[in-house]
N, C-alpha and C positions, 0 to 999 in steps of 0.2 A: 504494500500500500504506500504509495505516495506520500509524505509526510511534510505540507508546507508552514513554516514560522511566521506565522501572522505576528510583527508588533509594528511600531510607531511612538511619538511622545505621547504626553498627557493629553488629554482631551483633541487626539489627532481623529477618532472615531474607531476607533476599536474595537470594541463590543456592537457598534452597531454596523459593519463591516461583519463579525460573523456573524452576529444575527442572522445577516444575508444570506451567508451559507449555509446556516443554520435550516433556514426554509427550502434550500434545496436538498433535503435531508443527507447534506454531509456533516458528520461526526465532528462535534468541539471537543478537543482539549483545553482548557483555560487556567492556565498555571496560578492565577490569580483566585480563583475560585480555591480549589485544591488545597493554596495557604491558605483559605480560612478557615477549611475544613482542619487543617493540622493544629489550627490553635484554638479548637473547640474544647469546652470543660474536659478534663479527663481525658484528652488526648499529651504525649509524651513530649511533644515541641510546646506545648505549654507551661508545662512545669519548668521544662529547660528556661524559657524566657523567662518567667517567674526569678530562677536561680540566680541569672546574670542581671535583669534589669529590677527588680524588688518588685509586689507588688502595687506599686504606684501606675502600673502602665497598667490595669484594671479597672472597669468601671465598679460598679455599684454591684450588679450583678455577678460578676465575678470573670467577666468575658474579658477582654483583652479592648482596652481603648484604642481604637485603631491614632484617632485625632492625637495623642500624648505619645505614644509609639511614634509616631511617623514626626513631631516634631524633637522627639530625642535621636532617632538617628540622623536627621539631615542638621542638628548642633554638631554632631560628634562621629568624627569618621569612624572611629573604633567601634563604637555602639554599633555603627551600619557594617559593618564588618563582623561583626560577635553573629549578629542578628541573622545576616545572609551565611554564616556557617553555623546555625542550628536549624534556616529553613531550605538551605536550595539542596542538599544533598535530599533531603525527604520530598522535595518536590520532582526534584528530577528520577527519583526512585518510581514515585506514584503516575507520572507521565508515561514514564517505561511502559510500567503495567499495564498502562489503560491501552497503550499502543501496539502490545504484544494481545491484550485480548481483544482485540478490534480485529488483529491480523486471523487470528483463530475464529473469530465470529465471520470473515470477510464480508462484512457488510458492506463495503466503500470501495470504490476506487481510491479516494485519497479522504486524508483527513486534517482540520485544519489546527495546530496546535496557536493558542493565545502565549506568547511570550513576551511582555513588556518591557522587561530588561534584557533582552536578544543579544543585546551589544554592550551593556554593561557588565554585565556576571560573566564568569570564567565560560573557556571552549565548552565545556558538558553539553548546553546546551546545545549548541548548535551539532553537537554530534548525534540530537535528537532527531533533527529534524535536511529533507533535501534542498529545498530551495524558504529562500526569504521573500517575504512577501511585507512591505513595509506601508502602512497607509501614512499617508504623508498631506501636511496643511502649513501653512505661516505660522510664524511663534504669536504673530496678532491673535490670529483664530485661537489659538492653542488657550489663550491668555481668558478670551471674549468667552470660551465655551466654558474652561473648566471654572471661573467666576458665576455662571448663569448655574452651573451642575451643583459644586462640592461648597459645604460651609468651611471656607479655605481664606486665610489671611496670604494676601498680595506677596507679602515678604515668602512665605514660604511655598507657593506658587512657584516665585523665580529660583527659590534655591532649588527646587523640585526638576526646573528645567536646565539649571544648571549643571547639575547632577547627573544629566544625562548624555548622549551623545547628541551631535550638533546635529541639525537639520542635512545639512550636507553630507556627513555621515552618512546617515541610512540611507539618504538616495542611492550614493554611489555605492554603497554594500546589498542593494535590494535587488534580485532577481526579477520580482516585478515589482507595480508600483502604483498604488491605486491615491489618486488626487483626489482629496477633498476639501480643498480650495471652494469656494462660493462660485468661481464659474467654473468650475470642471464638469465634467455630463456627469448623471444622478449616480451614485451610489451601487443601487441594487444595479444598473444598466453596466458598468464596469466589474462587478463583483459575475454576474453572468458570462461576460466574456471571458473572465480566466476561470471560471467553473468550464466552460467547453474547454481551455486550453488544458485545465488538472486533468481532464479525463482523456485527451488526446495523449500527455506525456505519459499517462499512468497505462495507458493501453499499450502504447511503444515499448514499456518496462520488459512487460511480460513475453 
């Protein structure tokens, strides 16, 4: 099965990009889903975090404050470092899996993995996945959306995109490359053409 790395920056459209695939009943992996699930009560990368960062980074409930987490590792390179070596081993473990019983169930021609740090975490990932598929918009856009979406302060916004790799980056490391720019053609109409091209490569494979 054909295995493409769907990411992008912050609020480049992401999730709504595989939605799109989503409806043409090809297979999400969403790496981001996945940690939330690892930091569910009574799951073992919670305790971990718990250990290293105290229970301060918990709400009321007892869940993990994503808000207080996310602005302790983007103060503290260490913290983000501690943080991505108790989640991305267990993530890229739990991807595997889903990707080996996908191949066993052969439902798919291809399937689209969600990888948001593509190009900032270590090689692993990308040894998950064949080709990159990078959705790409202006750091305006980027700025305009994720303010209208997340209860998110301006300052850690930019450190957010700072953090990441440049715009130019992902172009020139992206296989293909879906615009969602305000005048690029729609969305789903782009997301359909490289669904025909996943299934022409994936047919060629075999």
């Amino acid at each position: 099965m054909l295995r493409i790395g769907l990411t992008g920056g912050i609020g480049c459209g992401k999730t709504t990009v595989a939605a799109y695939f989503a409806e043409l009943a090809i297979p999400i992996i969403d790496a981001d889903i996945i940690a939330r699930e690892l930091v569910e009560p009574n799951q073992p990368a919670l305790q971990e975090i718990i250990n290293r960062f105290g229970d301060t980074c918990l709400s009321s409930n007892g869940q993990i404050d994503r808000a207080k987490l996310r602005q302790l590792i983007f103060a503290d390179s260490t913290a983000k470092e501690c943080l991505e070596a108790i989640l991305h081993p267990k993530i890229y473990q739990a991807i595997h899996a889903k990707i080996e019983q996908l191949n066993a169930d052969n439902v798919s021609d291809y399937c689209i993995i969600c990888l948001p740090l593509l190009f900032e975490t270590n090689t692993l990932a990308r040894s998950l996945i064949d080709r990159v598929l990078v959705v790409d918009c202006s750091v305006d856009e980027q700025i305009s959306r994720v303010k209208k979406r997340d209860n998110i302060t301006e300052d850690t916004l930019y450190t957010i995109i700072a953090s990441q790799v440049s715009r130019d980056f992902r172009r020139h490391a992206a296989d293909d490359l879906i615009d969602n720019t305000q005048a690029s053609s729609p969305l789903k109409l782009q997301v359909q053409r490289l669904h025909t091209l996943y299934i022409s490569l994936s047919t060629a494979r075999i």
